[in-house]
N, C-alpha and C positions, 0 to 999 in steps of 0.2 A: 715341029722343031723350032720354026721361027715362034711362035708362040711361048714355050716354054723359056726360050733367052728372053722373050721382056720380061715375064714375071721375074724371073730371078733376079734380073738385073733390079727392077725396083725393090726388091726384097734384101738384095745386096746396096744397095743403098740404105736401104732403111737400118739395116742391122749395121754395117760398121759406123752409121751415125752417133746411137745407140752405144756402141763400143769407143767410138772415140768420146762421149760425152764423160763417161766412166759411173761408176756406181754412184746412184742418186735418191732420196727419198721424194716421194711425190706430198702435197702438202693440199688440205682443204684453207684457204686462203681464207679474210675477213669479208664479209659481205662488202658489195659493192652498191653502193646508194645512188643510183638512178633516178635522173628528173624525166619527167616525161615528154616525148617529142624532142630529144637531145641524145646526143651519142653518148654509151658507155663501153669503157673497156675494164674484160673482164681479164686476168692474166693467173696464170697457175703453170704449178710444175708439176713434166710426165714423172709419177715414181720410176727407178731406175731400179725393176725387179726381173726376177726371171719369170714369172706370170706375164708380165707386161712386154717383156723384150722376146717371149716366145709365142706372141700374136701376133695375126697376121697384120689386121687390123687395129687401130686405135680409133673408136668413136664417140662423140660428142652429144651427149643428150641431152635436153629440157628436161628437169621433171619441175611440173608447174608447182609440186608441194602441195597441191588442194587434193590428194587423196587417191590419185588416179594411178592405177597398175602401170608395171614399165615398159608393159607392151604398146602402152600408151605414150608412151614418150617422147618425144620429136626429136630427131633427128637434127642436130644443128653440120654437123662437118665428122669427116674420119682422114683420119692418117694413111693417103694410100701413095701416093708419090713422094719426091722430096719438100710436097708444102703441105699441107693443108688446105682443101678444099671446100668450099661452102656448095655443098649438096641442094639443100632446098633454102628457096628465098634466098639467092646470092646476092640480092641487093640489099637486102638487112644486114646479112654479117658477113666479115672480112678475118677471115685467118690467117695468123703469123707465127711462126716458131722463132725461138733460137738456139741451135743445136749445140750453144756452148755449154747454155744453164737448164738444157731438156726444158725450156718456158714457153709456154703456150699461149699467147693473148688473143682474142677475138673481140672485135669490134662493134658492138651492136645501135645500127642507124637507126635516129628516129625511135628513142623507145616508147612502145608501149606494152598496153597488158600482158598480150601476146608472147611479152620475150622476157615476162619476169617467171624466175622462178630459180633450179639449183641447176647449174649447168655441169654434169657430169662424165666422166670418163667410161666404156664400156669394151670390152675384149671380146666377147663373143656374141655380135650381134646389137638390137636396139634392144631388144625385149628381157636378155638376161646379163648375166658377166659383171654386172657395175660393181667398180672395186672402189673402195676408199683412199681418202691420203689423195683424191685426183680430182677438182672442179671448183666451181666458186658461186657464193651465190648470189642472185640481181636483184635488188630489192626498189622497187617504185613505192616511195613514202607516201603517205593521204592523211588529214586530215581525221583525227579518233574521233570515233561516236562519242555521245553525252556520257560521261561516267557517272556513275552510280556508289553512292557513300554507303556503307554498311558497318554495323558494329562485328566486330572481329569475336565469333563465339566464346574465342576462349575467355575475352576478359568481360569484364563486367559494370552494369549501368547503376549500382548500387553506391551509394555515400559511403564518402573512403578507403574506395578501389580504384583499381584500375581502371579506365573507359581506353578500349583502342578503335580506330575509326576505321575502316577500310577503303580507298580509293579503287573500287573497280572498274577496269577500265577495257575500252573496247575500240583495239585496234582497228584502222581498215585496209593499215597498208599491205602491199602485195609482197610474194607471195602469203597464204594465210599465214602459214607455220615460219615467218619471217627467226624468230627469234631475236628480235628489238626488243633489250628493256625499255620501261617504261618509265618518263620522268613526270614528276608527280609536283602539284601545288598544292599547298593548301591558305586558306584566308579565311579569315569569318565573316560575317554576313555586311561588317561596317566597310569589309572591303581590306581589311589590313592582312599583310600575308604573316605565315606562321612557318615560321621554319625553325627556330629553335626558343626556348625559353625553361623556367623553372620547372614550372609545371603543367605549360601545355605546350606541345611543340611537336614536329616529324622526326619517328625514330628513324632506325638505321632500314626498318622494313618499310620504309616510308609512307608508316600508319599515321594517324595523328593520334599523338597520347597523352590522355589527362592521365598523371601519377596519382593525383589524388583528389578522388571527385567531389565537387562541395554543393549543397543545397543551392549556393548563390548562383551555381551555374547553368540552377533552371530559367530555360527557356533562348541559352547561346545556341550560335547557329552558326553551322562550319558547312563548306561547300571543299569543292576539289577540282581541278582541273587536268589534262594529262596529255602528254605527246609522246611519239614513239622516239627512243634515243639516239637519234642520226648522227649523233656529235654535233660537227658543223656543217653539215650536209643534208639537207638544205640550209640555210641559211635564212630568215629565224627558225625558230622549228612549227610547225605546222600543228598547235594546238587545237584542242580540242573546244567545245565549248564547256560553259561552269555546269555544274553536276545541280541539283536539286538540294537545296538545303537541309541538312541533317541538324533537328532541331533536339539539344539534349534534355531530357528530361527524367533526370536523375531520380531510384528509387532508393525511399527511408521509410524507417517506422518511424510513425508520429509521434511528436511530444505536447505537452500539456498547451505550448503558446500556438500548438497546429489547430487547434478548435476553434470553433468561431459560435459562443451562444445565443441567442437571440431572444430575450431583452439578453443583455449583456451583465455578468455578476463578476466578481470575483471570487479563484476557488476558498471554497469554505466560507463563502457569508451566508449570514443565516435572512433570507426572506422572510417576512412576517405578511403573511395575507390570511384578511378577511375571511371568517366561515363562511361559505357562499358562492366566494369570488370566484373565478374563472382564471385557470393556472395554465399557462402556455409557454414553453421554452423549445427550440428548436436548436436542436446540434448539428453543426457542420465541421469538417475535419477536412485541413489541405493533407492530401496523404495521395503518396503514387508507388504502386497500386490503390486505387480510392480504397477508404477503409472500409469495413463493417462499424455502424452505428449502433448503439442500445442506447438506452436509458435502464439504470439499474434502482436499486429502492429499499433502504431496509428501516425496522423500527431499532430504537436504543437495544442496545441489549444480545440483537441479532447478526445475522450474514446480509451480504449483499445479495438479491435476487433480481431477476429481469422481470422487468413490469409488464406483467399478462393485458391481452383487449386493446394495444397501442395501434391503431390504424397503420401509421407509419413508425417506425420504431426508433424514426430521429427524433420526434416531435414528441415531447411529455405534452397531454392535453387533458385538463378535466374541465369539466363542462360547471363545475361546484363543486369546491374545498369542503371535504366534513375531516371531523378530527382524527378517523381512523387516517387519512392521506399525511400527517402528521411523519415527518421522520427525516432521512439524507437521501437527498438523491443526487445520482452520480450518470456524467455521461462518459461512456464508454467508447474508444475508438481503436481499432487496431487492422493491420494487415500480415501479409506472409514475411514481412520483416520485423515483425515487432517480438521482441521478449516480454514484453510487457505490454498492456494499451496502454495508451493516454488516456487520463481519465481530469476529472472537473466535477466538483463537487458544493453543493449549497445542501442548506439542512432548512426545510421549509417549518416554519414555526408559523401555528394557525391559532391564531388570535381569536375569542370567542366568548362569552358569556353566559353561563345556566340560571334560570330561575333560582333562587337562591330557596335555600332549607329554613326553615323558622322556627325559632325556639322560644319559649317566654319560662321563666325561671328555671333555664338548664334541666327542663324536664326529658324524661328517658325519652318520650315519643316524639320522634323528629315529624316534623310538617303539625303538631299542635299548635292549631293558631289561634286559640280562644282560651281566655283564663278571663275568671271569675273574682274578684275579690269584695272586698265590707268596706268601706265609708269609715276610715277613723279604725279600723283594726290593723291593715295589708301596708304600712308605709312604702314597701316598695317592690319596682317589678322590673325585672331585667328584661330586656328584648335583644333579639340574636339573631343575625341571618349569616349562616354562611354560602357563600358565592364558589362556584367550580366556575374560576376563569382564566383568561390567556390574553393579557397581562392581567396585574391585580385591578380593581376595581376604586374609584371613588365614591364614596355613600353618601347621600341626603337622607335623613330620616325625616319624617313629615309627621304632625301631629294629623287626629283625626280633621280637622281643618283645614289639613296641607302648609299650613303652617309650616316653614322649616326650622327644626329644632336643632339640629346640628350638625356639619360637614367632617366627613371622619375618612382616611386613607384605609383601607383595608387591611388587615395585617396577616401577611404567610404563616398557613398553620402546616402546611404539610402535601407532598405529592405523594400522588397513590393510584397504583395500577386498577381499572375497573376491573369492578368483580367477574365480569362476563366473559372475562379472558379474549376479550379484543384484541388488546395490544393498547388500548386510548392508555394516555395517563392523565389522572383527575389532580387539579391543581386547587386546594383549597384557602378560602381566602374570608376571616370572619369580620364581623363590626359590630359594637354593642350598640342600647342606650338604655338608662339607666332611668326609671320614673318613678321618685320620690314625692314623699307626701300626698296620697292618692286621694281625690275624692269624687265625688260625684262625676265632675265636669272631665274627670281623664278616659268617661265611659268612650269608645269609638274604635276605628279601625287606625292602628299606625303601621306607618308603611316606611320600607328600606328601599331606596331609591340605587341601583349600583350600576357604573357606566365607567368603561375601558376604553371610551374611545372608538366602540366598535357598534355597541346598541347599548342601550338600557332595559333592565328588569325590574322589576319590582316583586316585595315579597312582603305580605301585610297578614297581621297582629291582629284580633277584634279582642280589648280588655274594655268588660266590662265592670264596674262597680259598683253593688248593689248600694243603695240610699234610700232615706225614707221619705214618701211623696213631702213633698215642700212645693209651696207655692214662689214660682220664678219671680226674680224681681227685673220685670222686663216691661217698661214704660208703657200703660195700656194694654198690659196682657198682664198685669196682677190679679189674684181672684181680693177680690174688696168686702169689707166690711158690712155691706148696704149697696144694695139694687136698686133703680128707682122707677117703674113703670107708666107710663103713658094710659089713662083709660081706653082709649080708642086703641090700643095695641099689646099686646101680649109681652113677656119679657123675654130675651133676647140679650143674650151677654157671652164675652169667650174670654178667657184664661190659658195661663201656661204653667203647668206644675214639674217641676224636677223630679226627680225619681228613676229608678231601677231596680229590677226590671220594670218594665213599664206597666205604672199602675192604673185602674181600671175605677169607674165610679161604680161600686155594688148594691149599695142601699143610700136611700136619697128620701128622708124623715122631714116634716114641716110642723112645728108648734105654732100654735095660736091660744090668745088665752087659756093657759094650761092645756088645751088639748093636743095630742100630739099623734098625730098617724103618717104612715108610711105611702109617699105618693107614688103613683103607678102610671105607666109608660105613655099611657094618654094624658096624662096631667104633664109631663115634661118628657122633654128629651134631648138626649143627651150624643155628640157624637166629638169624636176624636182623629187626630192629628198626628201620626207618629213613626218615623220622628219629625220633630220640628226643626227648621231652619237647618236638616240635615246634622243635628243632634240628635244621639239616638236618649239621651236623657230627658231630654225636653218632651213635653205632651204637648199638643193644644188639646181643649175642651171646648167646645159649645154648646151650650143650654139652654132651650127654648122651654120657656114655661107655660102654662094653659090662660086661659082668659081671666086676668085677675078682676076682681071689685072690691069695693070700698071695703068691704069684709076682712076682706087681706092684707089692711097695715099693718103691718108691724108684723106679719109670720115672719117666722125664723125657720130658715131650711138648713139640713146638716145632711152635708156629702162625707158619705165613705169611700176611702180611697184605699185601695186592694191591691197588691201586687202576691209572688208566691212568697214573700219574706217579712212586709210590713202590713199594718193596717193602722188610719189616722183616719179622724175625722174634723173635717172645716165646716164654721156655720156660716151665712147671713144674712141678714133681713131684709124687708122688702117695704119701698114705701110709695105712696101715690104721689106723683109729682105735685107740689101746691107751696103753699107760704110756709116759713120754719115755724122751729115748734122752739119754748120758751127753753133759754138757760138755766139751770140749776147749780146747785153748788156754789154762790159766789162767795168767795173767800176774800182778804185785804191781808195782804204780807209788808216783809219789811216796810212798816211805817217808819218816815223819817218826818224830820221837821218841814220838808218841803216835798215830800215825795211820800210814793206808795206804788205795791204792786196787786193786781187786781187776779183772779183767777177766777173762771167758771167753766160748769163743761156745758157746751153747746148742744142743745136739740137737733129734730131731724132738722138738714138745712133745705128740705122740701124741693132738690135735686136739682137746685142751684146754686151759683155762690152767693152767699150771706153775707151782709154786712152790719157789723153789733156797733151800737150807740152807746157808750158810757154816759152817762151825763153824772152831774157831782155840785156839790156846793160849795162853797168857798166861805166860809164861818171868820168873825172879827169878834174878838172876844175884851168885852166890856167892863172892867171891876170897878168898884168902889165897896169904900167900908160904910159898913152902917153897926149899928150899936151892936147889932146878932151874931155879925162879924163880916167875911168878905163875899161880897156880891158880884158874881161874872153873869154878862148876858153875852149868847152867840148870837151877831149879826150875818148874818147870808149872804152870800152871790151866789148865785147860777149860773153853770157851763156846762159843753159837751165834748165827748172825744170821740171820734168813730173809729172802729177797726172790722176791717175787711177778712173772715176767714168761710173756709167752706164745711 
């Protein structure tokens, strides 16, 4: 009996406190921010329900908030007398009521870990009953981990979008599940903070956001920093350190100035290189995503195609230019944002020169390069090369001599797809010249000299003109009238005869006092030279004759001269070298009263030069008359005149 009077009585206490309080709602209060190793007071009010006012007990629990069941939950104090009693650890906490406002404060000494967490109310028990609307929570602030910058999925790193940055951040204050927002910096790399601006600035989700993202923004760099939001509690706030630099690097499709060539051109210039040369360009494209590179390739006429056998597919490379590589080539660059690639375009133009084609009187048969013509019939003969070149050609025409006859520009006759269906296109380019009044001497090779700047070719003519042998008049190579031989030596003599085609001695006849026979190959011989001095008109001859004697003055030998067109014959005689032989024929011309002219023809001059003596008299003429009539005597003088001939 005595037992049941004291429960009651504390039970009748407890309930008309409860009744005199009067009806009250219980409230979950603002976290309470705790420094640690310093007192905090946590304070709430008991709800003023019938759940609550029909318990026996009121109990006071930790729950740390890191996850742990309520059976777990500590015990801080329960409602069993008229106060509040601190159960465990009474030297950490201190309980107070006031039964005007049902308000609860406890006191907690010395905080640490241990006492942070949600301090709640419980009716039946540690383990179950926690009601709401009853406790308050302790929060010990620390120090956030490094945050971590992230682009925010939705928006996007592409040129002319959105970019939002995301500040994640990594609380460590207590309890876990604290529910501290988060106050956020942001700055870029120079150090300047960002907090509001045009277009870049922290929104309201206090992201950082580029409205509109531009090329120039590659390679900015934005960091973040972060604290949990105490208010003023502690006092500064307990930042975090700076995050890791978020470096933007915005993605575009490439345009035509994102290429980088190597040699460097401008689009659409036309290169002109050497047949031969070695062609190297190498494409690069600033592009993020990096692009895909080609090199593409078409002739006139065609599509563009990608050039097959490229090692690397940035690098155009040939090892030597032939004229099928002729056409545009284009480098191509694109990514997963491109509508179009960027492209760069040159058109290579291959500079070259062909053997040129030879014509001599616009005859049908091209590459005829021999005509024939007559001495005095064919006045004239046209010569023609045409040149397949890239650019046109300059011409030298050269006699056969090499002689240059005259500098001539080539003239555009016409371009033309080759027959072999390549794709080449032939570019033609002619030169004349013109050889009038033909004779003898125009026999040889003329040649067309044609040069672009690149190489020279040449493309040669052989005109011939037939002629009839003729003895050249070439100082000591004329065939002479008279031979003179040495007794102790045989004769020996050479000449030069013109002619075409080149003619031949056939028969080689000797008279002697009217006898005349045909001498034979051991009596003379005879060899030749042709052509001469690199004329093909020119012959030499040489002629060695047999062992002459005194027998043999005065033969007369006659050379046949043979080709497939003409035949002529030359004499001369032959005499023993010794003293001349006597003048004949002398004549006396215009006489005048003090003068006279004298003529004779000279004997052999015995194969030296001669010198003739005139001599003459000098007459004084004497008259008188005598009965018969008139009497003249000529008185005389004697003189001499010499003259030197051979």
């Amino acid at each position: 009996m005595h037992i049941l009077r004291s429960r009651l009585s504390l039970l009748c206490f407890l309930y008309p406190l409860m009744d005199f309080i009067g009806p009250v709602e219980g409230q979950d209060t603002k976290p309470i921010i705790a420094e640690a190793n310093k007192n905090a007071n946590l304070s709430f009010i008991i709800p003023d329900t019938d759940q609550v006012n029909s318990s026996a007990i009121i109990h006071i629990l930790l729950d740390p908030m890191d996850g742990s069941p309520q059976r777990n939950f500590r015990e801080i104090a329960f409602l069993g007398t008229r106060k509040f009693e601190a159960r465990k650890r009474p030297e950490k906490v201190t309980v107070s009521a006031s039964p005007a406002d049902r308000r609860l404060t406890i006191t907690v000494r010395n905080v640490e870990e241990a006492d942070i967490g949600y301090y709640r109310c419980s009716i039946s028990g540690k383990s179950t009953g926690i009601f709401g609307n009853c406790g308050q929570m302790l929060i010990l602030p620390r120090q956030p981990g490094v945050p971590n910058v992230s682009m925010v999925p939705s928006s996007s790193i592409v040129v002319g979008e959105k970019l939002r940055l995301e500040c994640q951040t990594k609380s460590n204050s207590l309890p876990p599940k604290h529910g501290l927002p988060s106050k956020i910096w942001w700055f870029e790399a120079q150090g300047n903070d960002i907090a509001s601006g045009s277009r870049i600035y922290m929104n309201a989700q206090k992201e950082l956001e580029v409205s509109q993202l531009q090329r120039q923004d590659k390679g900015r760099k934005f960091a973040c920093k972060s604290a949990d939001d105490t208010g003023t509690m502690p006092a500064p706030y307990l930042t975090s350190n700076v995050s890791s630099y978020y470096e933007i690097l915005p993605e575009y499709a490439p345009i035509r100035s994102d290429l980088s060539i190597t040699p460097r051109f401008e689009h659409g210039s036309r290169m002109d290189v050497q047949i031969g040369e070695v062609l190297r360009y190498e494409c690069k494209a600033d592009c993020n995503p990096p692009c895909q590179i080609k090199w593409l390739f078409k002739k006139d006429g065609e599509r563009y195609g990608e050039l097959p056998d490229l090692v690397n597919s940035s690098v155009l490379f040939k090892s030597g230019v032939s004229r099928l590589d002729q056409g545009m080539y284009r480098c191509s660059a694109d990514n997963k944002h491109s509508q179009r690639p960027a492209r760069q375009t040159f058109m290579l133009n291959v500079l070259y020169i062909e053997s040129p084609q030879v014509f001599i009187n616009e005859l049908d048969q091209a590459n005829r390069s021999v005509w024939e013509g007559v001495e005095g019939e064919d006045d004239e003969v046209r010569l023609k090369c045409i040149f397949d070149a890239n650019p046109g050609p300059n011409v030298v025409w050269k006699s056969p001599a090499g002689i240059e006859l005259i500098t001539d520009t080539a003239q555009f006759l016409k371009e033309q797809a080759d027959a072999s269906g390549n794709g080449v296109l032939k570019r033609f380019y002619s030169s004349y010249l013109n050889l009038g009044a033909l004779r003898c001497e125009a026999t040889g090779v003329y040649s067309c000299h044609g040069s672009n700047g690149m190489h020279q070719v040449e493309g040669k003519m052989n005109i011939r003109m037939k002629c009839l042998p003729t003895p050249a008049d070439i100082p000591g190579k004329m065939l002479q009238p008279v031979y003179v031989w040495e007794t102790s030596q045989p004769l020996s003599f050479e000449f030069v005869m013109k002619g075409w085609p080149v003619p031949e001695i056939t028969r080689v006849m000797s008279t002697l006092n009217n006898t005349r026979g045909e001498e034979i190959n051991k009596d003379i011989m005879i060899s030749t030279v042709s052509p001469y001095n690199d004329k093909p008109w020119l012959t030499l001859f040489r002629i060695s004759i047999r062992q002459l004697t005194k027998e043999d003055v005065g033969r007369t030998f006659q050379l046949t001269f043979r080709n497939s067109d003409y035949v002529r014959d030359f004499n001369f005689k032959i005499y023993l070298r010794g003293p001349p032989h006597a003048v004949s024929d002398i004549t006396v011309e215009s006489v005048d009263y003090d003068s006279a002219e004298l003529f004779w023809l000279p004997g052999f001059n015995g194969g030296e030069v001669q010198t003739f003596s005139v001599q003459y008299r000098k007459f004084e003429e004497v008259c008188m008359w005598l009965l018969s009539g008139l009497l003249c005597i000529m008185k005389g003088e004697n003189g001499r005149k010499r003259v030197t001939s051979r």
